[in-house]
LUMFISE-107510 format. One record per residue (C-alpha): x, y, z; residue number from 1. Coordinates in Angstrom, 1 decimal, always signed. Layout:
REM LUMFISE-107510
pt u:X; v:Y; w:Z; num:NUM;
...
//
This chain:
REM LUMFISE-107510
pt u:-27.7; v:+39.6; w:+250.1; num:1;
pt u:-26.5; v:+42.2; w:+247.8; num:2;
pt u:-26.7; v:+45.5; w:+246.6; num:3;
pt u:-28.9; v:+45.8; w:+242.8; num:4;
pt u:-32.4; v:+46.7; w:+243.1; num:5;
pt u:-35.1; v:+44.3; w:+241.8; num:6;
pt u:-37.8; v:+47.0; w:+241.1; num:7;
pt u:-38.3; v:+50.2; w:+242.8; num:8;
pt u:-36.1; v:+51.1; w:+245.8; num:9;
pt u:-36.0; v:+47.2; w:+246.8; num:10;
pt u:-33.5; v:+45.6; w:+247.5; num:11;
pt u:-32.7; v:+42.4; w:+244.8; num:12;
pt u:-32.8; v:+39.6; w:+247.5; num:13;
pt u:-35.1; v:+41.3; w:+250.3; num:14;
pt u:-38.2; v:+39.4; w:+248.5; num:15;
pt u:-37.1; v:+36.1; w:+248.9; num:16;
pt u:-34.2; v:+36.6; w:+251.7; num:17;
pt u:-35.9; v:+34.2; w:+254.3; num:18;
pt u:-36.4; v:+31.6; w:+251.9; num:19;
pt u:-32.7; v:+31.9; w:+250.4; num:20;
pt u:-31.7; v:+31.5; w:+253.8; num:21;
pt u:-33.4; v:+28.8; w:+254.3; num:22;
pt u:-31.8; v:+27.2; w:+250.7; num:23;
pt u:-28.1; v:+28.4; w:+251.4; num:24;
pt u:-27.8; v:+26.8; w:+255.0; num:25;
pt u:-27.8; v:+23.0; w:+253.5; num:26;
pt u:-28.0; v:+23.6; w:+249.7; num:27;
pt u:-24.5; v:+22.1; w:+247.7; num:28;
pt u:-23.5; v:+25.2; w:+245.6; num:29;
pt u:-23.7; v:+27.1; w:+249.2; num:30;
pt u:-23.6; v:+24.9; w:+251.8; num:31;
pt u:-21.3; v:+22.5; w:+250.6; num:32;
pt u:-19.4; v:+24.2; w:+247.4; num:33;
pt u:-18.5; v:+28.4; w:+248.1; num:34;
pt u:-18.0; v:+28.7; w:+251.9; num:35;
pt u:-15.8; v:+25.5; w:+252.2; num:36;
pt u:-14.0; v:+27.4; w:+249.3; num:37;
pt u:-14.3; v:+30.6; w:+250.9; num:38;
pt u:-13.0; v:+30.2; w:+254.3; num:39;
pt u:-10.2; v:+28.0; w:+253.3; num:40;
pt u:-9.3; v:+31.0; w:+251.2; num:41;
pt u:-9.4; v:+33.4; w:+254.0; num:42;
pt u:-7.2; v:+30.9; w:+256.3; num:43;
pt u:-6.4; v:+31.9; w:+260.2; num:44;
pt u:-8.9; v:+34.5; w:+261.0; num:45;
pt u:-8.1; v:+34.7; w:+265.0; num:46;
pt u:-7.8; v:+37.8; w:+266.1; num:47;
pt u:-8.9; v:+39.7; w:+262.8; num:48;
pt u:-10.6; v:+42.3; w:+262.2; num:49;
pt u:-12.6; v:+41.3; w:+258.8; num:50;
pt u:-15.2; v:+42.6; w:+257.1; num:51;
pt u:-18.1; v:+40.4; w:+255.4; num:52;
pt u:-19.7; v:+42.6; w:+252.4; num:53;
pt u:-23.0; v:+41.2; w:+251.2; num:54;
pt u:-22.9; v:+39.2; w:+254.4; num:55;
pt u:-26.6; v:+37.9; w:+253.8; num:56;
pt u:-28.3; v:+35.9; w:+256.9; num:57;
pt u:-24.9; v:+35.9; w:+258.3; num:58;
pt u:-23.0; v:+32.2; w:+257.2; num:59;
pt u:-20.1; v:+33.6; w:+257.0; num:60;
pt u:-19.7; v:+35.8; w:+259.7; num:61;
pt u:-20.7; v:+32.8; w:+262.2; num:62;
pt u:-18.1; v:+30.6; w:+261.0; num:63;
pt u:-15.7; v:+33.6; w:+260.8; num:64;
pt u:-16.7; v:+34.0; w:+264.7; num:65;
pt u:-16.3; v:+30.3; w:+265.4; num:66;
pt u:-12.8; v:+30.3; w:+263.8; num:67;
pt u:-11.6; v:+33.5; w:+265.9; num:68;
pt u:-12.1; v:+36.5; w:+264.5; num:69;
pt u:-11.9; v:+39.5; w:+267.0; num:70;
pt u:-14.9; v:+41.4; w:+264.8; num:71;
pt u:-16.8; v:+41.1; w:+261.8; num:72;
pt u:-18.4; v:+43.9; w:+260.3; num:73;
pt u:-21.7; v:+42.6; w:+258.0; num:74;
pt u:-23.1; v:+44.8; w:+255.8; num:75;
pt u:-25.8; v:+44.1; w:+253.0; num:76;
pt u:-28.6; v:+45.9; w:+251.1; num:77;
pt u:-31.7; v:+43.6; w:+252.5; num:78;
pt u:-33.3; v:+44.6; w:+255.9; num:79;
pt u:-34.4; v:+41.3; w:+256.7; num:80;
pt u:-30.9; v:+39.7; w:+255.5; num:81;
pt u:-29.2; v:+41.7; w:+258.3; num:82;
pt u:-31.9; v:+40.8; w:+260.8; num:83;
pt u:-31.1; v:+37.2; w:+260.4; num:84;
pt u:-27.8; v:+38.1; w:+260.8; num:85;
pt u:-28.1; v:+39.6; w:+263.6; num:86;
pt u:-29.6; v:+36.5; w:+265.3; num:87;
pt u:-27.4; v:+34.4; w:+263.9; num:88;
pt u:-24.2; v:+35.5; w:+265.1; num:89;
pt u:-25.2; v:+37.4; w:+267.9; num:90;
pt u:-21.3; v:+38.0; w:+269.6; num:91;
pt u:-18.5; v:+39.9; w:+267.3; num:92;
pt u:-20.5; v:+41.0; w:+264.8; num:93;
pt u:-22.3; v:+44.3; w:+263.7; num:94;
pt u:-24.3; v:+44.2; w:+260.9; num:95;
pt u:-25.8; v:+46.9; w:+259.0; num:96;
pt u:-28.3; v:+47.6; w:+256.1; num:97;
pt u:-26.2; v:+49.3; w:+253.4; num:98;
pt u:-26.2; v:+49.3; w:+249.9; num:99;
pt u:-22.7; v:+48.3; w:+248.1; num:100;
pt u:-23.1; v:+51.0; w:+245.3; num:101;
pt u:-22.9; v:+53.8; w:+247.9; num:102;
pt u:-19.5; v:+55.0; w:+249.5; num:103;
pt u:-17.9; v:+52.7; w:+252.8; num:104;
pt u:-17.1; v:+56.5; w:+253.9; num:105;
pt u:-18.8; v:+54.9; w:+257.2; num:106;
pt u:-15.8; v:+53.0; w:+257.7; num:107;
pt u:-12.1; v:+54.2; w:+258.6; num:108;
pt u:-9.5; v:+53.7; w:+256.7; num:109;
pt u:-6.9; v:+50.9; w:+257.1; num:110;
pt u:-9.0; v:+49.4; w:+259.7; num:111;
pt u:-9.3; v:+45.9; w:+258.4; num:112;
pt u:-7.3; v:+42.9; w:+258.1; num:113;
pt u:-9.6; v:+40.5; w:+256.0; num:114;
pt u:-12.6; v:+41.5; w:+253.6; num:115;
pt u:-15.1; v:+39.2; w:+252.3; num:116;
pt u:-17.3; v:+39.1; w:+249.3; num:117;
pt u:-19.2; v:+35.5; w:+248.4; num:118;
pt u:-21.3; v:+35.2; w:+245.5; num:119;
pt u:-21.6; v:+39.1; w:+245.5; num:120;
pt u:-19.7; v:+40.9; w:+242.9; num:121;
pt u:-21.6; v:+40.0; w:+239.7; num:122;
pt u:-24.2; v:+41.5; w:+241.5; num:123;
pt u:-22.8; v:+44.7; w:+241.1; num:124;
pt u:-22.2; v:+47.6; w:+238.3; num:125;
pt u:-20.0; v:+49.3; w:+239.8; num:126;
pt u:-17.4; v:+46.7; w:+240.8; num:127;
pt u:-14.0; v:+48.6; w:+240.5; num:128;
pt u:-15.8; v:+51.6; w:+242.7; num:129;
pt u:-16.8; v:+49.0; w:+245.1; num:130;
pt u:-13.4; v:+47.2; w:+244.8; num:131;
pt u:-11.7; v:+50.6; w:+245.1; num:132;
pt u:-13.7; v:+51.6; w:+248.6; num:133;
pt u:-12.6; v:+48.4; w:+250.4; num:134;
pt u:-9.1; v:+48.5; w:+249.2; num:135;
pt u:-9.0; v:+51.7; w:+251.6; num:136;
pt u:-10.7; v:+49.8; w:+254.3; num:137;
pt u:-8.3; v:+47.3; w:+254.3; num:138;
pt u:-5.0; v:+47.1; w:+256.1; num:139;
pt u:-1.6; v:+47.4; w:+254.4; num:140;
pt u:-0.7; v:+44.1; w:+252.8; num:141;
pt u:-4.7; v:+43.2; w:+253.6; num:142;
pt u:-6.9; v:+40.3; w:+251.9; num:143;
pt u:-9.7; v:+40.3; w:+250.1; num:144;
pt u:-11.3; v:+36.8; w:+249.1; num:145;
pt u:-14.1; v:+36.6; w:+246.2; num:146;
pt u:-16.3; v:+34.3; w:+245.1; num:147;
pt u:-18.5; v:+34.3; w:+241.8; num:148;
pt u:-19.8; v:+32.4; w:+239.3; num:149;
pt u:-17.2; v:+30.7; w:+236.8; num:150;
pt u:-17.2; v:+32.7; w:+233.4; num:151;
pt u:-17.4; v:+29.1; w:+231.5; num:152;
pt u:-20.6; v:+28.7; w:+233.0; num:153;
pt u:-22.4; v:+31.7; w:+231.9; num:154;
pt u:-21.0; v:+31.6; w:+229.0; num:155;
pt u:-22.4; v:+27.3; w:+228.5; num:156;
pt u:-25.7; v:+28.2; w:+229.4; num:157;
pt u:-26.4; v:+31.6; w:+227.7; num:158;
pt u:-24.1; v:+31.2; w:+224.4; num:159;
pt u:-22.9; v:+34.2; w:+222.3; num:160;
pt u:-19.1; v:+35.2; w:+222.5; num:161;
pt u:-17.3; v:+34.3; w:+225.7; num:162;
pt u:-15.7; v:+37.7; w:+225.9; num:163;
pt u:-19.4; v:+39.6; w:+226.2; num:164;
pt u:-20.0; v:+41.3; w:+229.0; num:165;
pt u:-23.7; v:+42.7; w:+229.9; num:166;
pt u:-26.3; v:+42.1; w:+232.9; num:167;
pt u:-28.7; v:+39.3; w:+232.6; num:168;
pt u:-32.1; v:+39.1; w:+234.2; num:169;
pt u:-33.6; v:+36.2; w:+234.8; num:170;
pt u:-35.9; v:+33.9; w:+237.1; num:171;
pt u:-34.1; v:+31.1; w:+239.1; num:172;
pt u:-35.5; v:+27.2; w:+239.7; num:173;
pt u:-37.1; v:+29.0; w:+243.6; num:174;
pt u:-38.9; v:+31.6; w:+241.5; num:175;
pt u:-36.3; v:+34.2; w:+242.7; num:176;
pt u:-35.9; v:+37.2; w:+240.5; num:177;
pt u:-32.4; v:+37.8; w:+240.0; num:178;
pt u:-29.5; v:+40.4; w:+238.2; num:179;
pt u:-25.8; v:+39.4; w:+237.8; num:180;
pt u:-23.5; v:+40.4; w:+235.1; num:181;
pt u:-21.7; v:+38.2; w:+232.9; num:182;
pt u:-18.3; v:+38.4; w:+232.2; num:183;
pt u:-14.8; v:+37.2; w:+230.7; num:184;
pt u:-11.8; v:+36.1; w:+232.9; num:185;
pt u:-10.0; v:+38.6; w:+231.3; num:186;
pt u:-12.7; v:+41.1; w:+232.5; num:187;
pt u:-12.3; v:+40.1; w:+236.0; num:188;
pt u:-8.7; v:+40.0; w:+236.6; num:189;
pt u:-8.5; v:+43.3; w:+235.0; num:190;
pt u:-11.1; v:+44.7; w:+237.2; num:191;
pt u:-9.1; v:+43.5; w:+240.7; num:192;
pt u:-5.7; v:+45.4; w:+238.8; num:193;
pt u:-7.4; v:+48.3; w:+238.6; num:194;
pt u:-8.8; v:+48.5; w:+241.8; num:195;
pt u:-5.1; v:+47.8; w:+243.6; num:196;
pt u:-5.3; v:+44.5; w:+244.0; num:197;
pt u:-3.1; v:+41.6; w:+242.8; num:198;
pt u:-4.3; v:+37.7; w:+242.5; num:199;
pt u:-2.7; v:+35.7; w:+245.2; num:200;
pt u:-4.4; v:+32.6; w:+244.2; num:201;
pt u:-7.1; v:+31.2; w:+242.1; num:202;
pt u:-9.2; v:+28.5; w:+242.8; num:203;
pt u:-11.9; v:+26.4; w:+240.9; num:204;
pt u:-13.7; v:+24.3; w:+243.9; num:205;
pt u:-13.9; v:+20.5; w:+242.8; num:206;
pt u:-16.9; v:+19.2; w:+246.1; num:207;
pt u:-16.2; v:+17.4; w:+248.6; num:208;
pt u:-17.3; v:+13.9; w:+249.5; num:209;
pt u:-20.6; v:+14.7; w:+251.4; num:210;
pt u:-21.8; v:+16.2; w:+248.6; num:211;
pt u:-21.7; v:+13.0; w:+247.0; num:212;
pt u:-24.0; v:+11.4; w:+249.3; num:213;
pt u:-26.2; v:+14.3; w:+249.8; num:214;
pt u:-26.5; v:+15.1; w:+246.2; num:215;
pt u:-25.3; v:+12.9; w:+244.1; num:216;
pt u:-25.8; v:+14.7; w:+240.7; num:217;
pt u:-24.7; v:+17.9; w:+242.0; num:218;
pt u:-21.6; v:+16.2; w:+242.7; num:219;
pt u:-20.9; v:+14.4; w:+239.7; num:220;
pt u:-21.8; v:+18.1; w:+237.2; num:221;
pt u:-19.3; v:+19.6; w:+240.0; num:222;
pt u:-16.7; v:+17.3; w:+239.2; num:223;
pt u:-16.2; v:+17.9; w:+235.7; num:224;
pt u:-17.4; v:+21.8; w:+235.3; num:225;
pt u:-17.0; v:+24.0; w:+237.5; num:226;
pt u:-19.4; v:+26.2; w:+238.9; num:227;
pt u:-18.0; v:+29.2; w:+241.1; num:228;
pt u:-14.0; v:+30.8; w:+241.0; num:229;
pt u:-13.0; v:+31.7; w:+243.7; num:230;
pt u:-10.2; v:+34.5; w:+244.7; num:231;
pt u:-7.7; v:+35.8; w:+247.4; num:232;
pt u:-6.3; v:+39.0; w:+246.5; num:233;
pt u:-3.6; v:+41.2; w:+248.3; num:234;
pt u:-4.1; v:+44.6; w:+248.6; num:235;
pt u:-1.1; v:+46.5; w:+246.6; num:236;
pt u:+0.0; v:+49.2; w:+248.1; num:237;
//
């Protein structure tokens, strides 16, 4: 569902993309922890014109659709991530295979109202680039709503300074090969400022109750640590 390559020319999550979409549809740090974040962020969709980057099998966008959007526009680096998109959300949506580190210059400019990016940025090396491209995409006085891992967490399980920044490899528990950066706060805020954007509000997800019955020790780590941060920023004109 994003844009780094995990060897070669493939895309990072076109190995494993079926199965991810098979996690993220019922798992709790999807399922039941970033899009109830995310969406709630994004707020009254109907009749907007958003724009779902990294849009992976295409959760987002459906709900997006559901909620009234005129049009969402998916794009993501995985073949087979925009394919399940496509099924999934069949109505109001085009998706298409594109890589995040390469120019929007597809898109217009100004034509959005509403951009999405969930669990995507610290996927990416070129963030303020990427940051920059759909702060011309958007709208005057447009959104932009982010989701990524909470700097506290990388920094609890990998150590070191909390102000380092650097990629990490790694293999998660699904044997998925994966690449994210780590980063500071600090690093991140700064990042959105110099891409033209200001923080209109910050959130650390606490889980809802049916993650408690579903799963029960996700819920009770959730509940005292966080483990995603979640933005909506305004574009600044």
């Amino acid at each position: 569902m994003i844009c780094a390559v995990a060897g070669g020319d493939e895309p990072l999550w076109e190995r494993f993309a079926a199965d991810y979409a098979d996690h993220a549809a019922v798992s709790a740090y999807n399922a039941l922890y970033d899009r109830p974040a995310v969406l709630d962020l994004c707020g009254d969709v109907r009749e907007q014109r958003v724009l779902d980057l990294g849009c992976g099998p295409g959760f987002y966008a459906e709900e997006l659709v559901a909620r009234g959007a005129r049009e969402v526009v998916g794009v993501d680096a995985s073949p087979t991530m925009v394919e399940l998109a496509r099924a999934r959300v069949p109505h109001h949506a085009t998706f298409r295979v594109h890589d995040l580190e390469a120019s929007l210059d597809w898109l217009e400019a100004v034509a959005f109202d509403l951009a999405v990016m969930a669990l995507v940025i610290h996927h990416i090396d070129d963030r303020v680039g990427v940051l920059r491209e759909v702060h011309r995409v958007l709208r005057p006085e447009g959104r932009l709503v982010v989701s990524t891992h909470h700097p506290t967490g990388d920094w609890g399980i990998h150590g070191g300074s909390y102000f380092d920044v650097y990629p990490i490899r790694e293999t998660w528990s699904r044997g998925w090969e994966v690449r994210y950066w780590r980063m500071p706060l600090t690093q991140v805020a700064d990042e959105f400022a110099q891409a033209g954007f200001v923080i209109e509000r910050l959130v650390e997800p606490l889980p809802g109750p049916g993650m408690a019955e579903q799963f029960p020790a996700d819920h009770e780590k959730l509940s005292r640590e966080p483990g995603f941060i979640a933005f909506r920023l305004r574009k600044r004109a």
